[in-house]
Biotite code that builds the C-alpha atoms (Angstrom):
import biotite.structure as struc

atoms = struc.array([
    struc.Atom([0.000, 0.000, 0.000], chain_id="A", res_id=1, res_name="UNK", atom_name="CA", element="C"),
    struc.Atom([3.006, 2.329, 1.197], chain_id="A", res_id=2, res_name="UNK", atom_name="CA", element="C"),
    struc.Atom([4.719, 1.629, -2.653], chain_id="A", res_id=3, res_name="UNK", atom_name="CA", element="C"),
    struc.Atom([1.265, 2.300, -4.010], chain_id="A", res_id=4, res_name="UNK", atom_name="CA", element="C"),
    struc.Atom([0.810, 5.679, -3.027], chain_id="A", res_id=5, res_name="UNK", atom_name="CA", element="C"),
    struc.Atom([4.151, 6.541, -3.349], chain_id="A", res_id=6, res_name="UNK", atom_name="CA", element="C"),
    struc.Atom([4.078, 5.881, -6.624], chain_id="A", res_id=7, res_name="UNK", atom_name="CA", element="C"),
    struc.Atom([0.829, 7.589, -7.431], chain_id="A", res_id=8, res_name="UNK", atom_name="CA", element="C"),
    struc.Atom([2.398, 10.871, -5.876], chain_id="A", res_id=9, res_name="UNK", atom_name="CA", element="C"),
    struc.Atom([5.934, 10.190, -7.928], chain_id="A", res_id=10, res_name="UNK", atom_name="CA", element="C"),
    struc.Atom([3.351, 10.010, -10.828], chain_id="A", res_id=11, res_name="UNK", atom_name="CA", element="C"),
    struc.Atom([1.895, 13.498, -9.930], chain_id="A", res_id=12, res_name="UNK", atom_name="CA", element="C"),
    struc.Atom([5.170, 15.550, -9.329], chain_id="A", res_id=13, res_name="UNK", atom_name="CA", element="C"),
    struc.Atom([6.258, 13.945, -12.929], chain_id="A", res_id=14, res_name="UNK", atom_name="CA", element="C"),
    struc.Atom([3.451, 15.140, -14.539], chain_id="A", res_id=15, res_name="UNK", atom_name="CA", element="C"),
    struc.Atom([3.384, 18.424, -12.715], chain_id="A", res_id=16, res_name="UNK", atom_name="CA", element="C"),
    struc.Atom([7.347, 18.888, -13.823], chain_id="A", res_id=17, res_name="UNK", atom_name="CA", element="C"),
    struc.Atom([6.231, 18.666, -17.386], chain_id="A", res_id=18, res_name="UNK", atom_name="CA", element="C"),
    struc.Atom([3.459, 20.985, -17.685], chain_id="A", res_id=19, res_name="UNK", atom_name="CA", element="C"),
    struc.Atom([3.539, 23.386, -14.500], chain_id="A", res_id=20, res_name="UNK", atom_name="CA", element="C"),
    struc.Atom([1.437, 25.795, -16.192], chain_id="A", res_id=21, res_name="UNK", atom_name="CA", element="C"),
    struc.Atom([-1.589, 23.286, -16.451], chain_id="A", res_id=22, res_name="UNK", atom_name="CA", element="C"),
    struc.Atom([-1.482, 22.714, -12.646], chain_id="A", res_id=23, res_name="UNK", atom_name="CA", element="C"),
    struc.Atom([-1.621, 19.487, -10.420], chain_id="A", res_id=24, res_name="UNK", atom_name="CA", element="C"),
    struc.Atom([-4.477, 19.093, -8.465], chain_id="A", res_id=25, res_name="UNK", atom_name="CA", element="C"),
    struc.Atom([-2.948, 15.636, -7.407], chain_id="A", res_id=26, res_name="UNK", atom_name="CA", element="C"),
    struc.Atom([-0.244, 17.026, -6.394], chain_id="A", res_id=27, res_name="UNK", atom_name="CA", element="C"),
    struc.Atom([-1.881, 19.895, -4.588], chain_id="A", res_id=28, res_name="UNK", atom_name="CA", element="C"),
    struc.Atom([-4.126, 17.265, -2.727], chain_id="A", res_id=29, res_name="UNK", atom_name="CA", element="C"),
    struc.Atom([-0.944, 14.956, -1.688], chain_id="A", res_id=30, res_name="UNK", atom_name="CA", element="C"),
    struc.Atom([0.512, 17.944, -0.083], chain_id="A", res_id=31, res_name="UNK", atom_name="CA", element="C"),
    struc.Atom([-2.050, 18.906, 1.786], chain_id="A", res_id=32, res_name="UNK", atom_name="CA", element="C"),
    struc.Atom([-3.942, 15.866, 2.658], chain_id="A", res_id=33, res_name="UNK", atom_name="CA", element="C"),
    struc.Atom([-0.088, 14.837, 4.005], chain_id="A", res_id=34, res_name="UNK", atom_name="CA", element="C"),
    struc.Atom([1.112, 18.025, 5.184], chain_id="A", res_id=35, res_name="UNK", atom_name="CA", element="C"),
    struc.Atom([4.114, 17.372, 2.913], chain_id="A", res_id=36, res_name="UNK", atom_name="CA", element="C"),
    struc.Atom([6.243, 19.090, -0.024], chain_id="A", res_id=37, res_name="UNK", atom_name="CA", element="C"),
    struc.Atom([8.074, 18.013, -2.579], chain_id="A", res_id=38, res_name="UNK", atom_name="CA", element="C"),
    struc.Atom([10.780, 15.217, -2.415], chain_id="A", res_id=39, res_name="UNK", atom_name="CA", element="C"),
    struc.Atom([14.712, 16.199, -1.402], chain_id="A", res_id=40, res_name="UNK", atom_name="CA", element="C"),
    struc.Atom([13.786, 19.582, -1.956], chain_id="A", res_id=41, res_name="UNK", atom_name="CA", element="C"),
    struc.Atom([10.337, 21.359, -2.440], chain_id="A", res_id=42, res_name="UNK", atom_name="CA", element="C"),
    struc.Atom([11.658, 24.053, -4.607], chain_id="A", res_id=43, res_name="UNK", atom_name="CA", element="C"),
    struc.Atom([10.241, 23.061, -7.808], chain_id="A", res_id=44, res_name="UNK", atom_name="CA", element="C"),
    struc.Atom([6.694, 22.073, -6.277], chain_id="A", res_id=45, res_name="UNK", atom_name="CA", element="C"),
    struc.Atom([6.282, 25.174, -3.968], chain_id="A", res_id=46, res_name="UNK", atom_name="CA", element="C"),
    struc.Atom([3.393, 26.843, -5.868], chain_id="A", res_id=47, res_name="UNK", atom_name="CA", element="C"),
    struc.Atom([1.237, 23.632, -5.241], chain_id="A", res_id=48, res_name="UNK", atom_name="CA", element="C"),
    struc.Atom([2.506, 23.760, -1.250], chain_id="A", res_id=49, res_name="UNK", atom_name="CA", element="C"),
    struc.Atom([0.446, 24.250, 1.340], chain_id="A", res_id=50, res_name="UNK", atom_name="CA", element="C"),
    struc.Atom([0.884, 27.959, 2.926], chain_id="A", res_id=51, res_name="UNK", atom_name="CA", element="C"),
    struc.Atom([0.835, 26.918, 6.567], chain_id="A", res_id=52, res_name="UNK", atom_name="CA", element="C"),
    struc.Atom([3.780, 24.215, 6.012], chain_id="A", res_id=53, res_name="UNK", atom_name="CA", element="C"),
    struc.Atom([6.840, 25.673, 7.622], chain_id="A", res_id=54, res_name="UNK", atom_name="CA", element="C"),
    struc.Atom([9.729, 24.394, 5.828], chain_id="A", res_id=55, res_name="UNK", atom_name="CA", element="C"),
    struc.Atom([10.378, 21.250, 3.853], chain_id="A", res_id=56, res_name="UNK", atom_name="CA", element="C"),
    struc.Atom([9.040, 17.648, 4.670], chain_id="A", res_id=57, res_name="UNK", atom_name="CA", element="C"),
    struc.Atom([9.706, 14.930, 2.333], chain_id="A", res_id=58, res_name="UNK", atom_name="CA", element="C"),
    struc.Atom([6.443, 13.544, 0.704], chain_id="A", res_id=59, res_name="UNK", atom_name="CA", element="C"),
    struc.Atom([8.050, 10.110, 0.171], chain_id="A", res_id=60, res_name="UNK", atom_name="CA", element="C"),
    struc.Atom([9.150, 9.839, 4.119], chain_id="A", res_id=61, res_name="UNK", atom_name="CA", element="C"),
    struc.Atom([6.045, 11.459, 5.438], chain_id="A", res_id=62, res_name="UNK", atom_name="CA", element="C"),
    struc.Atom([3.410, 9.147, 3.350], chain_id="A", res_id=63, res_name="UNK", atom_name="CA", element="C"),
    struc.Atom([5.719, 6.462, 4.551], chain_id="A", res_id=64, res_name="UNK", atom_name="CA", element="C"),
    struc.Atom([4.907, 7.048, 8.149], chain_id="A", res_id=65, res_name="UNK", atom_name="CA", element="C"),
    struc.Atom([1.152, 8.080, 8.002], chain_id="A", res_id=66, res_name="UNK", atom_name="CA", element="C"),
    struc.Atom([0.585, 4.738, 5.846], chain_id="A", res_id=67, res_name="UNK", atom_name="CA", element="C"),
    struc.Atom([2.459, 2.615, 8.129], chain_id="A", res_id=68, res_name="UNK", atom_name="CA", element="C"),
    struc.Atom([0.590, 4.416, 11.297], chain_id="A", res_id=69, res_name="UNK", atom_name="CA", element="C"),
    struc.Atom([-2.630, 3.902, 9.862], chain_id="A", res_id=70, res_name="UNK", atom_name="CA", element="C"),
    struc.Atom([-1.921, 0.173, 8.821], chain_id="A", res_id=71, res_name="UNK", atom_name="CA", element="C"),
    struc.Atom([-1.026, -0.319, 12.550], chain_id="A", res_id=72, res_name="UNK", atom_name="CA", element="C"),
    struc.Atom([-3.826, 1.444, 14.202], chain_id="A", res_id=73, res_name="UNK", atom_name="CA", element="C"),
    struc.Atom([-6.310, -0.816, 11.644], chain_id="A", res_id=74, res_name="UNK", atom_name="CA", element="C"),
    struc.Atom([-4.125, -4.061, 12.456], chain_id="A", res_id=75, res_name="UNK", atom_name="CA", element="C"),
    struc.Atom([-4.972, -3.453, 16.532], chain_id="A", res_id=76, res_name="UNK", atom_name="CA", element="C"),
    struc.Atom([-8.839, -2.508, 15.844], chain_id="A", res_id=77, res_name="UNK", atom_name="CA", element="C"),
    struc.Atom([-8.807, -5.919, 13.578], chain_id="A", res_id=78, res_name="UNK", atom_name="CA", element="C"),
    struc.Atom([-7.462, -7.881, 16.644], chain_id="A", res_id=79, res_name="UNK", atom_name="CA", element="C"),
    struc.Atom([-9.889, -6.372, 18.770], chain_id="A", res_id=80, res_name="UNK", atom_name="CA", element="C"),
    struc.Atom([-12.551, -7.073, 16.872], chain_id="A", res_id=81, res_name="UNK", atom_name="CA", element="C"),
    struc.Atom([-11.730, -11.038, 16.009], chain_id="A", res_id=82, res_name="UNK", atom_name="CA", element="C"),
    struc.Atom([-11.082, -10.879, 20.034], chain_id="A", res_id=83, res_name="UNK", atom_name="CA", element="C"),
    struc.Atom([-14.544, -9.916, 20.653], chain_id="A", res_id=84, res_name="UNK", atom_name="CA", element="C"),
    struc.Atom([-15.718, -12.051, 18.061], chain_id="A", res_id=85, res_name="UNK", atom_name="CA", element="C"),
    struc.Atom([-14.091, -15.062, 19.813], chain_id="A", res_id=86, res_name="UNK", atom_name="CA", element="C"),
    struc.Atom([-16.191, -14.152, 23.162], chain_id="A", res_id=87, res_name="UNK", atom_name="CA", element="C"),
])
């Protein structure tokens, strides 16, 4: 799932690259949905940047971490369920 979306936001800053002047409303949406910016740098994305983000934070590292949160947090509700389940 992590590679997935990774992927699908290497896809977006690709595409954004080649045409800036037709916008990336992908890209736009990974940023803020992720409170994230570009890859090693965020120079070349910062029009589609959220405002409030102070600084840089790696969009590859950060969906990383909110996947892998997420996929832990629904891994413990799963077990508590199927525990409940048992009863």
């Amino acid at each position: 799932a992590i590679r997935h979306v990774q992927s699908m936001y290497e896809e977006a800053y690709s595409d954004y690259l080649k045409d800036r002047a037709r916008g990336n409303g992908t890209l736009i949406t990974f940023h803020s949905a992720f409170q994230c910016c570009g890859k090693e740098s965020s120079e070349q994305v910062q029009p589609t940047c959220p405002k409030e983000l102070p600084g840089h934070k790696n969009c590859i590292d950060k969906i990383e971490t909110v996947i892998s949160a997420k996929l832990q947090l629904i891994g413990i509700v799963g077990i508590g369920i199927a525990g409940l389940t048992e009863l």
